[in-house]
C-alpha positions as CSV (number, residue, x, y, z in Angstrom):
1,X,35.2,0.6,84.5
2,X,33.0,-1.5,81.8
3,X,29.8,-2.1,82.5
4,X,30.2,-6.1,82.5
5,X,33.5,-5.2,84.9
6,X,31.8,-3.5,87.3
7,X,29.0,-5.6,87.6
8,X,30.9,-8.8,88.1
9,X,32.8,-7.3,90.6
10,X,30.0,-6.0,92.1
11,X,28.3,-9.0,92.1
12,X,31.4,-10.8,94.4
13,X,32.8,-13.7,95.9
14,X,30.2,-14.5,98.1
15,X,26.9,-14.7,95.0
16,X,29.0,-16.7,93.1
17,X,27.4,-19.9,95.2
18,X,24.6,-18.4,95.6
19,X,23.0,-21.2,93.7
20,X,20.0,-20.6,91.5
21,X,17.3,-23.9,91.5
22,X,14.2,-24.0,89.5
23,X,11.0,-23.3,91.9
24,X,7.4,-24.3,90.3
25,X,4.6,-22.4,91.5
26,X,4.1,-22.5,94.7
27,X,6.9,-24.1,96.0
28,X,7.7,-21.2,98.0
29,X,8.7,-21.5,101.6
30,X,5.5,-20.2,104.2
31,X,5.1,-16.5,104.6
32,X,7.7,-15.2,106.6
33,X,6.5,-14.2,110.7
34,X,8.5,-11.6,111.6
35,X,10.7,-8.8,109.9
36,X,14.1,-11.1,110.5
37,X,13.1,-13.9,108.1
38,X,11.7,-11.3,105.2
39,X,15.5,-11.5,103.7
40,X,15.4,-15.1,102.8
41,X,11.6,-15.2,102.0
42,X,12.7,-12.5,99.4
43,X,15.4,-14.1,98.3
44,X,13.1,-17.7,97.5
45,X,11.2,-14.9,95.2
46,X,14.0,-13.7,93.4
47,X,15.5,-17.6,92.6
48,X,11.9,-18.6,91.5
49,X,12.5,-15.2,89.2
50,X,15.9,-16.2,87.9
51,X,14.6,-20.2,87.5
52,X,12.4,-18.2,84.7
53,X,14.8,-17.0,82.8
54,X,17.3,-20.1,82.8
55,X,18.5,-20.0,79.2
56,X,18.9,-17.1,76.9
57,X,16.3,-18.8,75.0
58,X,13.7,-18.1,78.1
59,X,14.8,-14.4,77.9
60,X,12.5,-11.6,76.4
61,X,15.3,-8.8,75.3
62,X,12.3,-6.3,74.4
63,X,10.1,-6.2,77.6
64,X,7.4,-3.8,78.7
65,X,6.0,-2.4,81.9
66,X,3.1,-5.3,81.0
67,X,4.0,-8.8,81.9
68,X,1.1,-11.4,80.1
69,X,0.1,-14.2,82.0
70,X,0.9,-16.6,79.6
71,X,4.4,-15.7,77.2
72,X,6.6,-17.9,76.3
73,X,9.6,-15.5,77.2
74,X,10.1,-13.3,79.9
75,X,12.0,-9.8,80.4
76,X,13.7,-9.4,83.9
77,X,11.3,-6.9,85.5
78,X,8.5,-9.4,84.7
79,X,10.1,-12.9,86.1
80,X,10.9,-10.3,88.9
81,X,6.7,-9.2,89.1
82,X,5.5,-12.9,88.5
83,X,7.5,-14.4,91.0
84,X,6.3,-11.4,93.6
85,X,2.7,-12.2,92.2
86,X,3.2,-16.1,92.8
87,X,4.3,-15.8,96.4
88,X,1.6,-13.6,96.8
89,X,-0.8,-16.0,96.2
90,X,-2.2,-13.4,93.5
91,X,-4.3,-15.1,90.7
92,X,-3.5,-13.4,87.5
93,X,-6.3,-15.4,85.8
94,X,-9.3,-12.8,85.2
95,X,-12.2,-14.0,87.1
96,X,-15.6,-15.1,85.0
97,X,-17.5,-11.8,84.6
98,X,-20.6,-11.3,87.3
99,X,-18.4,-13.9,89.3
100,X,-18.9,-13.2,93.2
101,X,-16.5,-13.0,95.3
102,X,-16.1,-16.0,98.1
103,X,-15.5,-15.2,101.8
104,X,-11.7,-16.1,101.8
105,X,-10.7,-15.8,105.5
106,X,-7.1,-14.5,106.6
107,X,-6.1,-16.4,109.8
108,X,-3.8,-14.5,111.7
109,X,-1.1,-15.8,114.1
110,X,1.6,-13.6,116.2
111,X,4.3,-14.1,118.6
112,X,5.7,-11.9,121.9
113,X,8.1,-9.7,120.8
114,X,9.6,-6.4,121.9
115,X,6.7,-4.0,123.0
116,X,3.9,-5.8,121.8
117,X,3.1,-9.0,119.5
118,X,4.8,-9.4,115.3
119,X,3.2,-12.1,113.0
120,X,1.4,-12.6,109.6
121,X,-2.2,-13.0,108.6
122,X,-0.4,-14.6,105.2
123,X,-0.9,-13.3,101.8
124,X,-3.0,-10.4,101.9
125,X,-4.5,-7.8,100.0
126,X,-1.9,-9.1,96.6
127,X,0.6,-8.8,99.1
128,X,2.2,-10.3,102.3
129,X,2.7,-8.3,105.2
130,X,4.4,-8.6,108.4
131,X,2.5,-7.2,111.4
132,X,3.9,-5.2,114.5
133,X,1.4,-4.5,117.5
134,X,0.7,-3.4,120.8
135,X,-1.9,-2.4,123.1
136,X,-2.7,0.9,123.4
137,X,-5.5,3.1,125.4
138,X,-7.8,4.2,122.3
139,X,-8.6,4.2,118.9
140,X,-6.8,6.8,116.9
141,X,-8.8,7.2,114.0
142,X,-12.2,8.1,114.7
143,X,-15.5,5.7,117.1
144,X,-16.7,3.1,115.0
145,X,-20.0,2.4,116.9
146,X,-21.8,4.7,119.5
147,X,-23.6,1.9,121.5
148,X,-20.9,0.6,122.9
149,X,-17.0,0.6,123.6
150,X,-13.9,-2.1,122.6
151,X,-12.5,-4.0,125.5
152,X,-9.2,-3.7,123.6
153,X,-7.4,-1.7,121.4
154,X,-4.0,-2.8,119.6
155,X,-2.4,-0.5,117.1
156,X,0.8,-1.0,114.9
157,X,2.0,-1.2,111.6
158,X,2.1,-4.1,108.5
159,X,4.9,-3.6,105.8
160,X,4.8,-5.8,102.9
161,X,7.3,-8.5,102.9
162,X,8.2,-8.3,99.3
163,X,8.9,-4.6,98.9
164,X,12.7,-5.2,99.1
165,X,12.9,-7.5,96.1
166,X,11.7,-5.0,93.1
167,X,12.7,-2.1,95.5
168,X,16.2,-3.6,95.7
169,X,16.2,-4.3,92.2
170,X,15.7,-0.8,91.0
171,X,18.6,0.5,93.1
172,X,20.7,-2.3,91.8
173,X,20.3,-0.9,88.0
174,X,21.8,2.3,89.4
175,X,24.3,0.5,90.4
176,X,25.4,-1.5,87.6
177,X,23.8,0.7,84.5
178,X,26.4,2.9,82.5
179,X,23.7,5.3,81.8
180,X,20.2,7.0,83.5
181,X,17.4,5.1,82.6
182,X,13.5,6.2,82.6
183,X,11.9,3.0,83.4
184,X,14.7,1.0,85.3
185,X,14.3,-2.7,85.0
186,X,12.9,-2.4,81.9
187,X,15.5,-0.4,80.3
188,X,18.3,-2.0,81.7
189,X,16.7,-5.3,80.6
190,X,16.1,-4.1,76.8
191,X,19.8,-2.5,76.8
192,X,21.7,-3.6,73.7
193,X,24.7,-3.4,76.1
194,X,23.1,-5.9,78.2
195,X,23.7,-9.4,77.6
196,X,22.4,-12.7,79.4
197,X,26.0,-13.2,81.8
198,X,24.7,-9.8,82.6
199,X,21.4,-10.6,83.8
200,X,22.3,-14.1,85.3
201,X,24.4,-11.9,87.5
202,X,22.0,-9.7,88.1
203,X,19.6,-12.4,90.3
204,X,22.6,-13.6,92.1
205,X,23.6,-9.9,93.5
206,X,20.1,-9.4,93.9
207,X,19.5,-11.9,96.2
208,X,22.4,-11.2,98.4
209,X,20.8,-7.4,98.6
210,X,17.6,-8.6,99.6
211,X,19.1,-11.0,102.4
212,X,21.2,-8.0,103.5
213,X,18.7,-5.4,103.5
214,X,15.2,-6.3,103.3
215,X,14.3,-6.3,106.9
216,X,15.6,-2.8,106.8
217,X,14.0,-2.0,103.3
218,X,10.4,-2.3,105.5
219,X,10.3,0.6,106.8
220,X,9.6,2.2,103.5
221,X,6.6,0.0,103.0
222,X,4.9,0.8,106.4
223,X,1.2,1.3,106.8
224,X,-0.7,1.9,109.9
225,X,-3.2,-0.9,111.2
226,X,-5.3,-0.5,114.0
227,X,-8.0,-3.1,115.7
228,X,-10.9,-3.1,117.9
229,X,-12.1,-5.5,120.5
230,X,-15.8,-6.5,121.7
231,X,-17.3,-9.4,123.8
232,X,-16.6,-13.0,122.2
233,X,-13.2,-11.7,120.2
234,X,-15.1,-10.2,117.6
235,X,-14.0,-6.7,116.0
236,X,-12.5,-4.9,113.6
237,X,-9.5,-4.4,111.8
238,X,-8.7,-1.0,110.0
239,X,-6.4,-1.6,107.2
240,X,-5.3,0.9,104.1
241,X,-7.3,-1.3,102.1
242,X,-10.4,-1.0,104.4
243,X,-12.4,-2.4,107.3
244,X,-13.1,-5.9,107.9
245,X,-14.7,-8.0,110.9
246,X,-12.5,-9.9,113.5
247,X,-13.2,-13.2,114.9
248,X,-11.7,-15.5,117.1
249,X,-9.5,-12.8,118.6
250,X,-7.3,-14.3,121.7
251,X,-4.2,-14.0,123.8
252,X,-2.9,-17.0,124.9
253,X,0.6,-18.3,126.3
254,X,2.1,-15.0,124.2
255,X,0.3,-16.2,121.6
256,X,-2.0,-13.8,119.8
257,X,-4.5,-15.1,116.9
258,X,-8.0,-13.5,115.0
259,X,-9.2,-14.2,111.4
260,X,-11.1,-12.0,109.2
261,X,-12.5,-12.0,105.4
262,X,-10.8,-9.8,103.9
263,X,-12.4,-9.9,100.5
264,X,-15.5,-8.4,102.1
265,X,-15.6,-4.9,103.9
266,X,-17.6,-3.8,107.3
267,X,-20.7,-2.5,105.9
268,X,-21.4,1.3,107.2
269,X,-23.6,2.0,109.8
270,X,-25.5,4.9,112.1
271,X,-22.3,6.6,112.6
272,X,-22.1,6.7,108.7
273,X,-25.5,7.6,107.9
274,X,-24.3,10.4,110.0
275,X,-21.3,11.3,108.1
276,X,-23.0,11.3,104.5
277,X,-25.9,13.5,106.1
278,X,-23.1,16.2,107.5
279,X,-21.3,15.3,104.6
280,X,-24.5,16.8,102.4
281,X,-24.9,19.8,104.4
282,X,-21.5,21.1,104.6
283,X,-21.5,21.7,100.7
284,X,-24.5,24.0,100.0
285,X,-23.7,25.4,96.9
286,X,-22.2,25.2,93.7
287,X,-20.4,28.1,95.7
288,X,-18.8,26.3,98.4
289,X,-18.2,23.4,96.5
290,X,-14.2,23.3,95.4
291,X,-13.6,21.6,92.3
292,X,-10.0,21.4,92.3
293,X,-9.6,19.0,94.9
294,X,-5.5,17.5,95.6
295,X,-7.1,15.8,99.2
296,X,-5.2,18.5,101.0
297,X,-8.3,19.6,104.3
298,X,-6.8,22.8,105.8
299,X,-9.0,23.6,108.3
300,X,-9.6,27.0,107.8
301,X,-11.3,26.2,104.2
302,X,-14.2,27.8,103.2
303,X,-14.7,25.6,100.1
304,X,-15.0,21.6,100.0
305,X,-14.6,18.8,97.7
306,X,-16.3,15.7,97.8
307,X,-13.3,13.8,99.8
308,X,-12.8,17.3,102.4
309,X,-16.7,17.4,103.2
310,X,-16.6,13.5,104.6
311,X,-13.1,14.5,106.0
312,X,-14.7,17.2,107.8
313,X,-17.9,15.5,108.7
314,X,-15.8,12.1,110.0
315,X,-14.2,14.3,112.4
316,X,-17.0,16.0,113.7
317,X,-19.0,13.0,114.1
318,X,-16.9,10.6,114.9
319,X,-13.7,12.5,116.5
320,X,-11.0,11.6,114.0
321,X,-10.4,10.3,110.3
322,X,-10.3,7.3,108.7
323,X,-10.3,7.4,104.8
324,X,-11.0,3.7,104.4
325,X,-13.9,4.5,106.8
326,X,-17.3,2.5,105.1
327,X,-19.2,5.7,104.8
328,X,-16.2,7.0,102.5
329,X,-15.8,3.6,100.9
330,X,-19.3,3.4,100.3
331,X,-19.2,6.6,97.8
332,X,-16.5,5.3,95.8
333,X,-18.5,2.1,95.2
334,X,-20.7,4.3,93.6
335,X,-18.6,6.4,91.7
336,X,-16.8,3.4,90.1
337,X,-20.4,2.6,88.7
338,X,-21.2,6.0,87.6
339,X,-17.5,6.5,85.9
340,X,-17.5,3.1,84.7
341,X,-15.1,3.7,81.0
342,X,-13.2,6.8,82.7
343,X,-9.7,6.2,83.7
344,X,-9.8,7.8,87.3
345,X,-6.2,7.6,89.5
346,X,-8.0,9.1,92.7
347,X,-11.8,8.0,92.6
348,X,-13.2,11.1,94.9
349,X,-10.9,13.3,93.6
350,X,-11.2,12.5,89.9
351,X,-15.1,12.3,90.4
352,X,-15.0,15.6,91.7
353,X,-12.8,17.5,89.6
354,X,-14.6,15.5,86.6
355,X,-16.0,18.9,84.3
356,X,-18.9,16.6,83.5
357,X,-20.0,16.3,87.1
358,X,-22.2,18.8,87.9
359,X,-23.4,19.9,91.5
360,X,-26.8,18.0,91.3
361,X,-24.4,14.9,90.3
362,X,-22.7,15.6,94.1
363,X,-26.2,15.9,95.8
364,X,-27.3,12.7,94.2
365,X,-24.1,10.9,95.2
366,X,-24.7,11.4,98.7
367,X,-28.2,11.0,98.6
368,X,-27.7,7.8,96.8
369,X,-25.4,6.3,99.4
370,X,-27.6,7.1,102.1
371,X,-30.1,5.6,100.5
372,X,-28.3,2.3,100.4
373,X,-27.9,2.0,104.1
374,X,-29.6,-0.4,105.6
């Protein structure tokens, strides 16, 4: 079967009202609450896509993986990653250089639901997740204080609403392509076989897929969440992205709601010192230092790198690990100085397996972030 064929029969009955209107920045409906409503928040995201590319005019038939802020025509993958971007809240403006960043406060409100409490603390981290949460007996991943203990504990997960929609997209190519590409979307979008019927299509199957699946497509965009408790609802909430201060935590009528500034990360304390000091002492040498780190710990390793030795020394000191813990986040704020110009994928790792970084580079790192603990 041809390739416009298939995809118009793929496409079906039921997308041919699915009617496309043009969305301006944001005019997108709230962040959704719960996983049930992610499949028509992503499927606002992929109409405000497809309201960019309304004429063939509009349409940019020799795209790249880079999507300017600013061009006057558009491939698909990027009206896709713009309109992701623009629900996200994400500001694709550069900020003025030396700029600091304001507290920006995430408020978060959740609702009873099965086992525990499901909700949204809006766009977060370029991104908007949904929250699942319960209460359970004790943190998982390592004490954050020693002088004193959380009244509550609630651990869970947050997915990212908008996974589904370039997720969904990429397995729709597969679907409709005649041929393998290397880079999907962008591929099946510069395609001399693909024309603009083809692409207009292309939004209107989409967003019946993401309606269909995207509460389904979370589960591949899961990350584990965990938050702490003191007197007064204060905190702490342990993210992927790090560790940030609760306030205003309360249960009420089913209800559950905190806030915390996420643009600015717990700072490390005594328990960190701690870490960075056993950190130190676990790598002696140049001998026991391993400097072919891939962040894999086994624990019967008798060399470290950089990332193992806090692993190790977290554990001992604090009973478990945490790899957005401050005392480890601390060290990569001080690599990114010292590698500023160096294209690093994994900071700790690259740092570490860096030939120019030489064992008295290590002891200074650590030193130098112990030295910056107040």
């Amino acid at each position: 079967m041809g390739a416009s064929i298939r995809f118009l029969a793929l496409a079906g009955v039921v997308c041919l009202g699915w009617a496309v209107r043009a969305q301006s920045p944001g005019a997108f409906p709230p962040p959704p609450a719960s996983r049930a409503a992610v499949g028509p928040w992503d499927a606002a995201i992929v109409a405000h896509a497809a309201a960019m590319l309304a004429s063939p005019a509009q349409w940019d038939k020799a795209g790249t993986a880079r999507c300017p802020a600013r061009a006057n025509t558009t491939s698909l993958m990027c009206a896709l990653q713009i309109s992701v971007e623009e629900a996200a809240g994400v500001n694709r403006a550069a900020s003025p250089p030396g700029a600091a960043a304001p507290s920006v406060f995430a408020d978060c409100r959740f609702h009873a639901a099965p086992g525990g409490q499901e909700g949204t603390c809006g766009s977060l981290f370029d991104e908007v997740p949904i929250f699942t949460i319960s209460p359970v007996q004790s943190i998982a991943t390592g004490t954050w204080r020693k002088d004193m203990q959380p009244r509550e504990v609630w651990a869970g997960t947050m997915a990212d609403a908008e996974y589904p929609v370039m997720y969904e997209a990429e397995q729709l190519v597969g679907l409709v392509a005649t041929r393998k590409y290397a880079v999907p979307l962008v591929d099946y979008n510069n395609d001399p076989a693909t024309t603009f019927e083809h692409v207009q299509a292309f939004f209107k199957t989409l967003g019946d897929r993401v309606v269909t699946s995207g509460t389904a497509d979370l589960a591949d965009a899961t990350d584990k969440v965990e938050i702490e408790i003191y007197a007064g609802g204060t905190g702490v909430i342990r993210t992927y992205n790090g560790w940030y201060a609760v306030t205003g935590f309360a249960l009420k009528d089913s209800a559950l709601q905190f806030r915390f500034d996420h643009d600015h990360e717990v700072p490390p304390n005594d328990l960190d010192r701690q870490i960075l000091q056993r950190a130190l002492a676990i790598i002696t040498s140049d001998a026991v230092w391993n400097r072919a780190d891939n962040r894999q710990c086994p624990a019967g390793a008798t060399t470290w790198s950089i990332y193992c030795a806090e692993e190790r020394a977290t554990t001992e000191v604090t009973g478990a690990f945490h790899h957005r813990r401050p005392a480890l986040e601390l060290v990569r704020e001080i690599v990114d100085e010292r590698s500023k110009g160096k294209s690093y994928s994994h900071r700790l790792m690259d740092y570490n397996n860096d030939p120019q970084t030489t064992f008295a580079d290590l002891k200074s790192l650590f030193a130098e972030a112990l030295a910056r603990i107040k």
